[in-house]
N, C-alpha and C positions, 0 to 999 in steps of 0.2 A: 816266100817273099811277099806275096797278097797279104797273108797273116799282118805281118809285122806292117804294112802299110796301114789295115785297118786300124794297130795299136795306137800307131801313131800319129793318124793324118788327123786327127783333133787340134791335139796341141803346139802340132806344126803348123795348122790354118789359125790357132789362137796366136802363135809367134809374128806369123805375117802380115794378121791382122793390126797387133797391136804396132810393131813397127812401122807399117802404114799410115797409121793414125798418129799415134809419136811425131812421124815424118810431115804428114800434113800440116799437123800444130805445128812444125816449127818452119815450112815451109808461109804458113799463114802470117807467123808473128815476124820472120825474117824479111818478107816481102812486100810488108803492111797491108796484106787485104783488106779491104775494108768493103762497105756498101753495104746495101737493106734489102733483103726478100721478102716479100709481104710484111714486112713490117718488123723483122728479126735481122738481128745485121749476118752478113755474107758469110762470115766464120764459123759463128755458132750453127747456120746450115748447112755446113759443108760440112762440120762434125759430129751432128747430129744424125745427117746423113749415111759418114761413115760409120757410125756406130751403128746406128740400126742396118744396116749394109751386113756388117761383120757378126750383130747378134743372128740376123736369117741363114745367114752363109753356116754357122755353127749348128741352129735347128734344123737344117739342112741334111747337114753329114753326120744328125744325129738318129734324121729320121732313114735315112739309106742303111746307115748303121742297123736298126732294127729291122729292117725289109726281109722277108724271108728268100729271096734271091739272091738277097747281094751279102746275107751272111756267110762265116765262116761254119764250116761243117764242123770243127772244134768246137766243140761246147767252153774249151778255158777261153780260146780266143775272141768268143762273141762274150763272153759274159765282159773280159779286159778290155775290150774296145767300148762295148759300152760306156762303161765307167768312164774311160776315159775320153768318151765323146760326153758326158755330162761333164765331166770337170773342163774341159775345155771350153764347154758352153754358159759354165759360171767363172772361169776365171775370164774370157772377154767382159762378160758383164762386167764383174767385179772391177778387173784391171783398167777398164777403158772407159768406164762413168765418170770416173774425175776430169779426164780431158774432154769432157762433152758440157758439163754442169760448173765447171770452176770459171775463173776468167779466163778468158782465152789468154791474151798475153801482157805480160808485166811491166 
């Protein structure tokens, strides 16, 4: 059961992530937050926020993932968790920059 957690818990923390942030944005644009932190409006720091929040949280359980402790004694199951702790770590990138960098709301 450990095995398949390490397979998994990448793309599960990128699902949670990204619905989070989703969630935010539309918690942001439905509620009208507005207002300025240091000089950047309140949205765009909140999301900028989360995103750098959710990239650590991935480099994270990427670097656990390679830890010689908290590996899998399977040689297939660390090489698979890996991978898929990098792809997890470039699909928040990837998936979650547009909601950080776009307008926030329409």
């Amino acid at each position: 059961m450990k095995d398949l957690l390490r397979i998994l818990i990448a793309p599960l923390v990128w699902l949670a992530t990204f619905s989070a942030i989703y969630g935010l944005l539309g918690l942001i644009c439905g509620h009208g937050i507005g207002g300025t932190v240091l000089g950047l409006s309140l949205p765009r720091v909140l999301l900028i926020t989360a995103y750098a929040l959710a990239i650590l949280l991935q480099v994270a359980l990427l670097a656990v993932l390679y830890h010689p402790r908290l590996a899998s004694r399977s040689g297939f199951v660390r090489f698979v968790s890996r991978i898929t702790g990098w792809v997890g770590l470039v699909a928040t990138g990837y998936a979650l920059f547009p909601a950080t960098v776009s307008s926030v709301c329409l």
